[in-house]
N, C-alpha and C positions, 0 to 999 in steps of 0.2 A: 570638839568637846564643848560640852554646856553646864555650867555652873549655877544651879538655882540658891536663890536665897532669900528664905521666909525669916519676918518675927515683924517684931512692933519698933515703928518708927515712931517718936515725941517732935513736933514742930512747934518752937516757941517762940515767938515775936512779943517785941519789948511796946507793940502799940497794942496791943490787944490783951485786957484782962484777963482772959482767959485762958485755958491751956486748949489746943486744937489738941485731940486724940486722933494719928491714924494710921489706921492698918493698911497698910501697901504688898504688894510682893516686887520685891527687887529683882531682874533676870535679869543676868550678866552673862554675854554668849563671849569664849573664848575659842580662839583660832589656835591650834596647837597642830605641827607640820615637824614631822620627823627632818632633824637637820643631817644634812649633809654632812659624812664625815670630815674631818679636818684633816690635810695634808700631814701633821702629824700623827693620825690615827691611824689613817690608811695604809697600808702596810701592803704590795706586792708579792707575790713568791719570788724567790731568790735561787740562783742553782749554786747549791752546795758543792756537788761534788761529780764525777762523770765518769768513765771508763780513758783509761788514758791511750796515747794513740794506736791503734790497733796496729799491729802487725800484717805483713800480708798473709791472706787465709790461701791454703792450698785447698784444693777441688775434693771433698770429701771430708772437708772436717768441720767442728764444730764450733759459729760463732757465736760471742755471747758478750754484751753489752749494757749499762746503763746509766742512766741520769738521774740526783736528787736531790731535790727542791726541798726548799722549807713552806708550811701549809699554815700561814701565819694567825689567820682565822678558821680555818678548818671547812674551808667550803672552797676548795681547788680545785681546778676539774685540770684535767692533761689531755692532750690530743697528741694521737700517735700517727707520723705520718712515714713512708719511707718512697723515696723516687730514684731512678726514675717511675716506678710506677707498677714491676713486675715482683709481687710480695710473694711468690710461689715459699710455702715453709715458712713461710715468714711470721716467728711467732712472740705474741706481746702482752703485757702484763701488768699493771699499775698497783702497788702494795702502800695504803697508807699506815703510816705511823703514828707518834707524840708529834703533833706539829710539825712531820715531814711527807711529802709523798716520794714512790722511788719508781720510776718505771724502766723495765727489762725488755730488750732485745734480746733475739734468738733466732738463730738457724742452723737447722742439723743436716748433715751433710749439701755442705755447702757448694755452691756452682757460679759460673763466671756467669749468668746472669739475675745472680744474686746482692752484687756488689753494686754499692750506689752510695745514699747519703739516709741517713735516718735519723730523723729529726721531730724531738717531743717538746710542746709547749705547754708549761703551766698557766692555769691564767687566773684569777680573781676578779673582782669588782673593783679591787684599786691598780692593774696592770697586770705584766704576763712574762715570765722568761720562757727563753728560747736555748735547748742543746742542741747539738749537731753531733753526729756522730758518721765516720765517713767508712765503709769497707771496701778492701781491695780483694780483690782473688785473683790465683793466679791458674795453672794447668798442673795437675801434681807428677802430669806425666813428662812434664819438663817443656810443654809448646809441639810435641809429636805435629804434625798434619798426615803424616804419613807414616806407618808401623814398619820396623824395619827389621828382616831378618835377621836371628843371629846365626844364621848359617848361611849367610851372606855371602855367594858365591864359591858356597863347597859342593862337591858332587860327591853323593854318595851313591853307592852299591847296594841293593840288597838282592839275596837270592831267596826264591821260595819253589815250591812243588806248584806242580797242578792243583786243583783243587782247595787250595790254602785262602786264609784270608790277611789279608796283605792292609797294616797301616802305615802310612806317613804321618808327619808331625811336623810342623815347623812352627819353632819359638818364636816371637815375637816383642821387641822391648816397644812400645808406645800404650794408648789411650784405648783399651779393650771395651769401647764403649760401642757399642754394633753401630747404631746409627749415623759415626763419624766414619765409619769404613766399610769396606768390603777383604774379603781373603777370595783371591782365585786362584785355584789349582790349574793346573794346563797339562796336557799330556803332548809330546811330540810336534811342541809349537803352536797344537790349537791351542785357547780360553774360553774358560768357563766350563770349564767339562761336566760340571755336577749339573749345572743349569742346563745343558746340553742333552745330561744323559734321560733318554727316552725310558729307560728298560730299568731302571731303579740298581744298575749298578755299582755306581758311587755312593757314598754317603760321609757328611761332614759332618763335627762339632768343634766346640772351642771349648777350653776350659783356663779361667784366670788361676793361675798359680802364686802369680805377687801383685800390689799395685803397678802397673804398669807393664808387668811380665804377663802373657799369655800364650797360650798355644793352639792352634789349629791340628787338625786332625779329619786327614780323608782316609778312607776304608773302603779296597775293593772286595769284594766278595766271590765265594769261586773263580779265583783266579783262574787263567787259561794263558798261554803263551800269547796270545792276541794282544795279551794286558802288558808285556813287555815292552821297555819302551822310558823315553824320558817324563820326568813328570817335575813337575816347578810349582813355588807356590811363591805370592808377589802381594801385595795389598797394594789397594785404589782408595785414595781418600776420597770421601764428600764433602772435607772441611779445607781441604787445600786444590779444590777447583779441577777435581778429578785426576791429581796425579799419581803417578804410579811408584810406589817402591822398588827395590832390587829386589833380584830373583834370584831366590835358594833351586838345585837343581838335585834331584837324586833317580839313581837311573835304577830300574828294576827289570829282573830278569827270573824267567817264569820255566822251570825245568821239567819237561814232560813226566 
């Protein structure tokens, strides 16, 4: 900054009769430097307030979480982080207010590689808080590795005609999630019969009935007496290092 300053200066000395007349310009250069706030001015964000401990989430539901700071000078900025690292769904949201900010966590239908730690820092030009916020998940199917029949070593009967198309079914209480399992049918001791069959004469679906309840379903088609015979259905985990469930068993019999 520069301060100029004009007018008329009078010099008068007590040896000289005279008055000296003279015109000057005065420049006076001032240094003006924005100060540094003061330890008392400076004010940090503070965390108010936060989501209190979460509960354990089960596998399909909806978590929902947050943290809220005070925004003491109005220029906060927040950073959203969540680890380990896999934010799949992982959704987030900063809503400022009067001299507070709030940020929200969220995840919709939740999964065991969703749980970790999430954690949002406020920060300013005079310091920064730090929340934490921790999820757990658990399997809603109860830790299945393996689906297990509930017809868990009954044998049943069915009779049909020639010609007829012939279902089985077998219930299922575990984790109807395909990727974690397989269902194989067997007929007469072989496995895999569907994957087997050459000639399109098997055919399978699944249908979920409850969380954790599901059912398979094999369907022969023009039945024939050849088709008579034991038939079983078992599931193979891929989450429990290929083992095998018990085997539901129901014997069918095919009448000319």
């Amino acid at each position: 900054w520069v301060l100029l300053l004009l007018g008329w200066f009078r010099i008068i000395s007590s040896n000289v009769s005279f008055n000296l007349a003279l015109h000057t310009v005065l420049q006076v250069t001032i240094s003006l430097s924005e100060a540094a706030p003061s330890k008392s001015d400076c004010k940090p964000p503070k965390l108010l307030s936060q989501s209190s401990r979460f509960p354990v989430y089960l596998t399909g539901e909806t978590f929902y979480g947050y943290c809220n700071f005070t925004d003491p000078d109005n220029s906060t900025t927040v950073k959203l982080q969540y680890f380990p690292g896999d934010s799949s769904g992982f959704n987030k949201s900063v809503v400022y207010g009067h001299s507070t900010v709030k940020t929200i966590f969220s995840v919709r239908n939740v999964s065991i590689k969703n749980q970790g730690n999430y954690r949002a820092t406020a920060s300013n030009k005079c310091g920064s808080a730090v929340c934490n916020l921790s999820l757990s998940v658990e399997d809603a199917c109860h830790g299945y590795q393996t689906p297990v029949p509930r017809t868990n070593n009954s044998k049943l009967f069915v009779n049909k005609t020639h010609g007829s198309t012939v279902t089985f079914n077998c219930t299922f209480d575990g984790d109807p999630d395909p990727s974690h399992f397989e269902i194989m049918w067997g007929y007469n001791g072989k496995t895999d019969i569907v994957d087997r069959d050459t000639h399109n004469k098997y055919s399978k679906t699944r249908k979920e009935y409850a969380k954790c309840t599901f059912v398979d379903f094999l369907m022969i088609s023009n039945a024939s007496s050849s088709d008579s015979g034991e038939y079983s259905c078992r599931s193979r985990s891929y989450l429990g290092g290929g083992a095998l469930g018990p085997v539901a068993i129901t014997y069918l019999f095919i009448s000319p």
